[in-house]
N, CA and C of each residue as an Amber inpcrd file, in Angstrom:
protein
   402
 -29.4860000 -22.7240000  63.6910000 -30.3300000 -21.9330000  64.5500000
 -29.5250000 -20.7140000  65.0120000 -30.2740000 -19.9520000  64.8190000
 -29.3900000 -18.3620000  65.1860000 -29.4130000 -18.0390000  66.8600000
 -27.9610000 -17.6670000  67.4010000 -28.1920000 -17.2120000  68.2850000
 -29.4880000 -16.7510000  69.6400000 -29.9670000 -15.5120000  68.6180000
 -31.2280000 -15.2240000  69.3220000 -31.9620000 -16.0140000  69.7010000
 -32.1670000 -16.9050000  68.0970000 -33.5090000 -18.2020000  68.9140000
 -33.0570000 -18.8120000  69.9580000 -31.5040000 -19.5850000  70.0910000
 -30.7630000 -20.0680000  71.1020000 -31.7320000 -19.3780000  72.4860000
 -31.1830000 -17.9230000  72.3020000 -31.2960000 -17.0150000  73.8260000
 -32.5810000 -16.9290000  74.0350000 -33.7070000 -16.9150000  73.2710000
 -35.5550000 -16.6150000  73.4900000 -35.7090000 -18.1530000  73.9390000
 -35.1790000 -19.0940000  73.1000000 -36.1810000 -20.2000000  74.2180000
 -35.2590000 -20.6070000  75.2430000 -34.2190000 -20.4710000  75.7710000
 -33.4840000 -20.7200000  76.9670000 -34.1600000 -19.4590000  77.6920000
 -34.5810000 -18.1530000  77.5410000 -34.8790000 -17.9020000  78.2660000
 -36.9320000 -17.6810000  78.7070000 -37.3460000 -18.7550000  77.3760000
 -38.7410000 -18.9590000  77.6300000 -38.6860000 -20.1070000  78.8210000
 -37.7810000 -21.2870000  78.4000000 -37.2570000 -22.2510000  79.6370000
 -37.4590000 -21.6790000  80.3720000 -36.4370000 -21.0000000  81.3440000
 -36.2740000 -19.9060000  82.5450000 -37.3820000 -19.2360000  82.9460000
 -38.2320000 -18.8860000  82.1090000 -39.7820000 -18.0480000  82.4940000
 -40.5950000 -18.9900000  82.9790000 -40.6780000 -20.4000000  82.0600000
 -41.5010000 -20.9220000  83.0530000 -41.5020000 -21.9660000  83.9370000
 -39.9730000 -22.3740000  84.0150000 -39.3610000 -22.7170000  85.1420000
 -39.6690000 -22.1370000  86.4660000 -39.5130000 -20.8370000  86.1670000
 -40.2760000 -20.2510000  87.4080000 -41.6060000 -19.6970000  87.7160000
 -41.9670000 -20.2050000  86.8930000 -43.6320000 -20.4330000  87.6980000
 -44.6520000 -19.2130000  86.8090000 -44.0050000 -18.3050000  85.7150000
 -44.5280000 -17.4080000  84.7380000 -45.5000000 -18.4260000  84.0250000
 -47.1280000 -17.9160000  83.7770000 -47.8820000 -18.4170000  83.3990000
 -47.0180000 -18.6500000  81.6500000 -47.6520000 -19.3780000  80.6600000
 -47.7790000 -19.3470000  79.7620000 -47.8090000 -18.1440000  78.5870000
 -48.6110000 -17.6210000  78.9740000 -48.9630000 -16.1260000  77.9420000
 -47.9770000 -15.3180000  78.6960000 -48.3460000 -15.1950000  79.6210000
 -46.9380000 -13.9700000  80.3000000 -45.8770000 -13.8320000  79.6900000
 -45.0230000 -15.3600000  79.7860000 -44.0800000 -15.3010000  79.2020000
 -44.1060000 -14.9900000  77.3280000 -45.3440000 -15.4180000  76.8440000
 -45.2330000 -15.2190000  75.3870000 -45.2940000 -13.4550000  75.0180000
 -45.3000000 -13.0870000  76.1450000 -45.9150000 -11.8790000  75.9010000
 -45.0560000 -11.1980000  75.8760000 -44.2450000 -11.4100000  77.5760000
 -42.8180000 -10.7370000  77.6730000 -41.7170000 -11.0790000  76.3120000
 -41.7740000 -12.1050000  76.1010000 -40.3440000 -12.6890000  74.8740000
 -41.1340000 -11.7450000  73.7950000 -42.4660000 -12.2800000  73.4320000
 -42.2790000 -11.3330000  72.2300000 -42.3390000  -9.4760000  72.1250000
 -42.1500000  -9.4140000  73.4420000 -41.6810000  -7.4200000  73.2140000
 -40.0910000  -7.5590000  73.3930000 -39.6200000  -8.2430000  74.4180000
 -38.1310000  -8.3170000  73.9060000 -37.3500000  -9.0020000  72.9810000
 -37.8100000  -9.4220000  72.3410000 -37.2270000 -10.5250000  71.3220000
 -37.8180000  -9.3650000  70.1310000 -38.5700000  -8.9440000  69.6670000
 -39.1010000  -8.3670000  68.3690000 -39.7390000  -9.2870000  67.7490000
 -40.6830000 -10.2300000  67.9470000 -41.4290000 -11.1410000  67.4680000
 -42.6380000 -11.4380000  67.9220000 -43.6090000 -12.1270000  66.9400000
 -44.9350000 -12.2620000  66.9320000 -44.9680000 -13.4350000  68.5060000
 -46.2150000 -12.8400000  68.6880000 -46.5060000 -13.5340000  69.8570000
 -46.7690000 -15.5920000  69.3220000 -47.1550000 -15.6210000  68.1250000
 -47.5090000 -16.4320000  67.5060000 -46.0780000 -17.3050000  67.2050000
 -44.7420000 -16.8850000  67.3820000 -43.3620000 -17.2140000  67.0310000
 -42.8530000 -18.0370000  68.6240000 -43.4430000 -17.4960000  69.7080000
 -43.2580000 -18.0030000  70.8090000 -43.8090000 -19.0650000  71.3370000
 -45.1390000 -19.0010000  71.0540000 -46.1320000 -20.3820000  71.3530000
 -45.6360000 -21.4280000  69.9790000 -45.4580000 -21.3260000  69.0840000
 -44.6740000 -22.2410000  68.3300000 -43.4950000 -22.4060000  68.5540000
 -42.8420000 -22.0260000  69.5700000 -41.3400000 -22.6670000  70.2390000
 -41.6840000 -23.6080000  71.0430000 -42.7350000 -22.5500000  71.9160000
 -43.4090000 -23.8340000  73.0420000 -43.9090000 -25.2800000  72.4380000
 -44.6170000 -25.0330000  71.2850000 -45.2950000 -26.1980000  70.7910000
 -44.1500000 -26.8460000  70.6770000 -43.1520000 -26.5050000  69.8470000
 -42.1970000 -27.5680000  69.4200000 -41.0720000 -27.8530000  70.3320000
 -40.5500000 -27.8310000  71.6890000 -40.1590000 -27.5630000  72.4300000
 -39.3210000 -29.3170000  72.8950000 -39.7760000 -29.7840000  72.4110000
 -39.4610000 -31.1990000  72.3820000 -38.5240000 -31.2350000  71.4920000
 -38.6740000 -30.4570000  70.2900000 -37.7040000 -30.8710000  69.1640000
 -36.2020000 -30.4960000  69.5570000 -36.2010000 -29.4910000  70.2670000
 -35.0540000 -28.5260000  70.2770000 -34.5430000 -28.6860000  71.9590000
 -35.1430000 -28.9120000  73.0300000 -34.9000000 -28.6510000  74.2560000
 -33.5820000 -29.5880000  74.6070000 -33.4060000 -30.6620000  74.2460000
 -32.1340000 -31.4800000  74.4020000 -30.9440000 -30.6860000  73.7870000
 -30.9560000 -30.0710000  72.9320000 -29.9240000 -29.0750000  72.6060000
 -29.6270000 -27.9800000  73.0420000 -30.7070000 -27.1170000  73.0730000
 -30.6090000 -26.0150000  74.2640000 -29.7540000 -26.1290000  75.6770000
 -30.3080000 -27.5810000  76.1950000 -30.1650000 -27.5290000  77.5360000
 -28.7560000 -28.5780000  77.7910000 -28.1360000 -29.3450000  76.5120000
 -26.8680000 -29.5230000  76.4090000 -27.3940000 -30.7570000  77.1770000
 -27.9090000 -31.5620000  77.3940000 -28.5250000 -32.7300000  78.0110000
 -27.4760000 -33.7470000  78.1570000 -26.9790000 -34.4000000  78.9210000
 -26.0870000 -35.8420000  79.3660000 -26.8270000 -36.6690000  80.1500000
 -27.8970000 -36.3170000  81.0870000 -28.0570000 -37.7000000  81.9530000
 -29.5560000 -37.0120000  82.1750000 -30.6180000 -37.6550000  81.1790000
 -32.0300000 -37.7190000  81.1820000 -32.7280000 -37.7940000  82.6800000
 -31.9870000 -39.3980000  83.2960000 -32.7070000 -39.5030000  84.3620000
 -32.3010000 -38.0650000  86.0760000 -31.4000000 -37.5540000  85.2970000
 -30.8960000 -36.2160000  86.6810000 -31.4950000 -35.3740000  86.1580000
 -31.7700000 -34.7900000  85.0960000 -32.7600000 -33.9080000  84.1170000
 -34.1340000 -34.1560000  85.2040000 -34.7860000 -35.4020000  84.8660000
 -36.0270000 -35.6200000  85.2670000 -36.0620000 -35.6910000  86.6660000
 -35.1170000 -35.7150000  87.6010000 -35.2880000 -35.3100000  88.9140000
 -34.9570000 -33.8910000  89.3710000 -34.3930000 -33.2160000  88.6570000
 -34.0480000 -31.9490000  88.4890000 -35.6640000 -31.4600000  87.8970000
 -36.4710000 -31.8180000  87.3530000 -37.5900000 -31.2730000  87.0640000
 -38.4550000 -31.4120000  87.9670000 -38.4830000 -32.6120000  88.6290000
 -39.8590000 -32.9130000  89.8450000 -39.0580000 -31.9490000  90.6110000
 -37.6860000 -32.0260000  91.4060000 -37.4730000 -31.2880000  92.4970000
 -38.1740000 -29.6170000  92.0320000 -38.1420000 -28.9330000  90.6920000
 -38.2210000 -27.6710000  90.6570000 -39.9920000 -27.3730000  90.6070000
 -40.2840000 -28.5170000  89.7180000 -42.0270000 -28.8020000  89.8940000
 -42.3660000 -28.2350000  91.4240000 -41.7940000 -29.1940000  92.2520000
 -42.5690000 -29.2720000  93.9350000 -42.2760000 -28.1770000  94.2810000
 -40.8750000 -27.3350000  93.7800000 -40.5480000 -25.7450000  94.3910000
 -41.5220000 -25.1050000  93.8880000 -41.7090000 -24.9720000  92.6250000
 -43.0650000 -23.7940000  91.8580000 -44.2650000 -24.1620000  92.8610000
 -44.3080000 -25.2020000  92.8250000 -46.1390000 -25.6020000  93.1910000
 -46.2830000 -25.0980000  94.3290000 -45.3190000 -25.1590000  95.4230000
 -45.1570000 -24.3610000  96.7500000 -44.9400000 -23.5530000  96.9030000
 -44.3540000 -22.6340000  96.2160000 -44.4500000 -21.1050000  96.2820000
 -45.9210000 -20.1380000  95.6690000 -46.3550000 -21.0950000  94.9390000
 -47.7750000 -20.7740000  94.1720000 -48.9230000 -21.4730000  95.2830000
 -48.8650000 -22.0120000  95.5040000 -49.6260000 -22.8810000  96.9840000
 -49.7150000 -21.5330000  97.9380000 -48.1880000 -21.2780000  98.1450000
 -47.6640000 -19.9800000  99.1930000 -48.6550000 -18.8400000  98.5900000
 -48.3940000 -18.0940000  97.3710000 -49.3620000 -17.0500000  96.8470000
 -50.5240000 -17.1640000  97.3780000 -51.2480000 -18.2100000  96.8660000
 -52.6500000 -18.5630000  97.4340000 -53.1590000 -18.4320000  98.5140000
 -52.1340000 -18.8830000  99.6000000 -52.7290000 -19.0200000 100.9230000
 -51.9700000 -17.2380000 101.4010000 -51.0370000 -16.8460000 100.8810000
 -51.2810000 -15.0830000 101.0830000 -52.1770000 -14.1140000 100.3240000
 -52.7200000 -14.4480000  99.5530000 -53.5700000 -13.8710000  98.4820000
 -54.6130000 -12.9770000  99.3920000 -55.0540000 -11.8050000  99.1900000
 -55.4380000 -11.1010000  99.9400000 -57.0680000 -10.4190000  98.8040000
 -57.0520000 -10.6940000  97.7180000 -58.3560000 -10.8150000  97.0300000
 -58.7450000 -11.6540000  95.7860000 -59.9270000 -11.8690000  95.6180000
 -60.0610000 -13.2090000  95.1640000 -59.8060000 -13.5120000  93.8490000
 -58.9950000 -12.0760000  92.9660000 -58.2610000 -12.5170000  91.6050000
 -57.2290000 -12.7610000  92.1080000 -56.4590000 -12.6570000  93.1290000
 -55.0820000 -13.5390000  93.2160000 -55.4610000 -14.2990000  93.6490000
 -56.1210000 -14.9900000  94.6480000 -56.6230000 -16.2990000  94.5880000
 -56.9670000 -16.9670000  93.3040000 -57.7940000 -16.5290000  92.9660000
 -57.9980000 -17.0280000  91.1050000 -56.7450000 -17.2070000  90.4520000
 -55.5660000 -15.9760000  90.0680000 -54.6390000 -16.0570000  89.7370000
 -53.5130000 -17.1780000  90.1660000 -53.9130000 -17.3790000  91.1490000
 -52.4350000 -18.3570000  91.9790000 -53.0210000 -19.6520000  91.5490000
 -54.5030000 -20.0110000  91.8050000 -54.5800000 -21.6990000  91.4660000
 -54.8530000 -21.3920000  90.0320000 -55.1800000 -21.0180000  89.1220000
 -54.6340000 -21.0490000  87.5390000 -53.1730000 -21.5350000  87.5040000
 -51.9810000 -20.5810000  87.8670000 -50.9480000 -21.1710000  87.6950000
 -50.9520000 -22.5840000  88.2940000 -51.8450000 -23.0140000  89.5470000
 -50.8250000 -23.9850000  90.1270000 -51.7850000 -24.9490000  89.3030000
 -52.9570000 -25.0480000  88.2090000 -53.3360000 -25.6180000  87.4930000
 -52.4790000 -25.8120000  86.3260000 -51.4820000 -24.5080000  85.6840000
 -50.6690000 -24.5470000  84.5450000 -49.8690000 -25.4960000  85.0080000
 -48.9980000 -25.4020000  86.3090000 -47.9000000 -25.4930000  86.5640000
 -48.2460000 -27.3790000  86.5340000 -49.3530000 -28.1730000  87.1300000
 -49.8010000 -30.0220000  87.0750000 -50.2110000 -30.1260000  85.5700000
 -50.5770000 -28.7810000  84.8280000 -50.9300000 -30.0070000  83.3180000
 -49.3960000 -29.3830000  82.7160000 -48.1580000 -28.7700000  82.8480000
 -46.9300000 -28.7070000  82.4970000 -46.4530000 -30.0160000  82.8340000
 -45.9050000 -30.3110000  84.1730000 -46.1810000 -31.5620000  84.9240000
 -46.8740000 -32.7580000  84.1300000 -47.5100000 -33.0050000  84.0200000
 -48.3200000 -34.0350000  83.5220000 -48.3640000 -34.4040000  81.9020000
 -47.9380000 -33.1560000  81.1680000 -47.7180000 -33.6950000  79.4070000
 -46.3040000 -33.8930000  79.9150000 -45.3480000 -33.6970000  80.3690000
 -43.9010000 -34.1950000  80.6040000 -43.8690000 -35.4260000  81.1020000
 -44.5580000 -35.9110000  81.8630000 -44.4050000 -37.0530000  82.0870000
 -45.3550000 -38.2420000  81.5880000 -46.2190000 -37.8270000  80.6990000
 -47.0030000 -38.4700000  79.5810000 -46.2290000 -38.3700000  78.5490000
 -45.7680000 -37.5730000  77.6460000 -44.6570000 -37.7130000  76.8920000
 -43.5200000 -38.5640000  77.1880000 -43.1540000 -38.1220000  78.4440000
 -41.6020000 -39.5890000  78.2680000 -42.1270000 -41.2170000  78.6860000
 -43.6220000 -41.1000000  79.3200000 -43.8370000 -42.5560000  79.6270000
 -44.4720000 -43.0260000  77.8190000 -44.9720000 -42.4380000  77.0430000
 -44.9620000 -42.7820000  75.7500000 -44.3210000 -43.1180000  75.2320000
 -43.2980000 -42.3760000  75.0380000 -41.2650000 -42.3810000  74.5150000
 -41.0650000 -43.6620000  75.2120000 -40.8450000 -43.6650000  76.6520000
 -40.3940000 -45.1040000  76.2390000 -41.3160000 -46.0330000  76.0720000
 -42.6220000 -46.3000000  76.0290000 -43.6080000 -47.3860000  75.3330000
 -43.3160000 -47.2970000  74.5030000 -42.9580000 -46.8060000  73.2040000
 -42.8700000 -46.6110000  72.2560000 -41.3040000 -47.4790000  71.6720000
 -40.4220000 -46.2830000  72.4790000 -39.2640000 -47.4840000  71.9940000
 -39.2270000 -48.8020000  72.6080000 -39.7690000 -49.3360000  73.5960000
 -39.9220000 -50.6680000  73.8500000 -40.6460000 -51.2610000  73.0300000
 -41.6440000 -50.9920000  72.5600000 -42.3290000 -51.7240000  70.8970000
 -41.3400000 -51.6180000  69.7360000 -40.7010000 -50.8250000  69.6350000
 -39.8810000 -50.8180000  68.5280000 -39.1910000 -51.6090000  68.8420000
 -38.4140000 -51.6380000  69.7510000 -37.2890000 -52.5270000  70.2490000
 -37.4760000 -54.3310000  70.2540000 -38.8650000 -54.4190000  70.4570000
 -39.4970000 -55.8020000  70.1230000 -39.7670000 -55.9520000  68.9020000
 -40.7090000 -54.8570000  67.9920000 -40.1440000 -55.1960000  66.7490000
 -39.2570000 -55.6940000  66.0450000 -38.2180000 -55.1550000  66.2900000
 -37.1970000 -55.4230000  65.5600000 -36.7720000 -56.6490000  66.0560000
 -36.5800000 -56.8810000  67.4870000 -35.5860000 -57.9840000  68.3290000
 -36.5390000 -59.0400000  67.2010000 -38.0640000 -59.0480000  66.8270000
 -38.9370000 -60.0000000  66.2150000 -38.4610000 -60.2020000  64.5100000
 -38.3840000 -59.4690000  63.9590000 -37.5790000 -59.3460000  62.3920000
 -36.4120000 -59.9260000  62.0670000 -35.4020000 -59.9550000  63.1470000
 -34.2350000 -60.2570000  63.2860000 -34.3640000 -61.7790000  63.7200000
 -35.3720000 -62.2000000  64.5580000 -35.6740000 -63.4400000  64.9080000
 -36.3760000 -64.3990000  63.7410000 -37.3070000 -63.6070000  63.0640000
 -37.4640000 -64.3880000  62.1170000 -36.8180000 -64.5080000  61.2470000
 -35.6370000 -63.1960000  60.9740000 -34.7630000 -63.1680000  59.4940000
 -35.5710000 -62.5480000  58.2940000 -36.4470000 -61.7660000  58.7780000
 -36.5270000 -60.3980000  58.2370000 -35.7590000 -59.1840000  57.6610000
C-alpha cells in the first residue's frame, strides 16, 4: 500500500472522527488526494479490511472505549449545533449528522458483536471435530 493511501484514509479516519458528514469528507479527500470521489467511498466500504493497520492496533478492547468516549464527544457537540442552530437547515443539518454519527455507531458495534458470534461458532466447531476426531 502506497504511502498516500496510508495518509487519505488516516486522514478520512480523522474527518470523521470528528463529526464530518460522510460525503464531505469524500469530497474534501478527493480534491486533495487527486482522486475519484468513487476511490474514497470504496476505502470507506472496505475500511474493516485495512483499519487495524492504519491505526497500528494493540488492545481492541481500549480502541473500543476510545471510540464510545469520542462517539459521546461528536454526538454532543452536534446535539450542541442543534440546540444553537439559528435556521432550520442547520437544524436539519445538525440532526442528519447526529443521525450519521448513531448508524456509524451502530454498524461498529454490530460488526464486532457478529465477529465475535462468529468466532465463538467457529471455536465450537472445531473444539466439536477435534472431539469427535475429525
Amino acid at each position: 500500500m502506497s504511502l498516500k493511501v496510508v495518509e487519505r484514509r488516516q486522514k478520512l479516519l480523522s474527518l470523521r472522527s470528528r463529526g464530518l458528514s460522510l460525503p464531505e469528507a469524500v469530497k474534501e479527500l478527493s480534491t486533495q488526494y487527486g482522486v475519484t470521489t468513487r476511490n474514497i467511498y470504496y476505502d470507506w466500504s472496505r475500511r474493516k479490511t485495512w483499519m487495524e493497520g492504519i491505526l497500528d492496533l494493540k488492545d481492541k478492547d481500549v480502541l473500543l472505549l476510545d471510540v464510545i468516549a469520542n462517539h459521546k464527544e461528536i454526538y454532543r457537540l452536534a446535539s450542541l449545533e442543534y440546540l444553537k442552530a439559528k435556521s432550520e437547515n442547520a437544524r436539519i443539518g445538525a440532526l442528519r449528522l447526529l443521525r450519521d454519527i448513531d448508524l456509524d455507531f451502530a454498524e461498529m458495534i454490530i460488526s464486532k458483536d457478529t465477529r465475535e458470534r462468529v468466532e465463538n461458532i467457529e471455536g465450537k466447531m472445531i473444539k466439536g471435530s477435534v472431539l469427535v476426531g475429525h
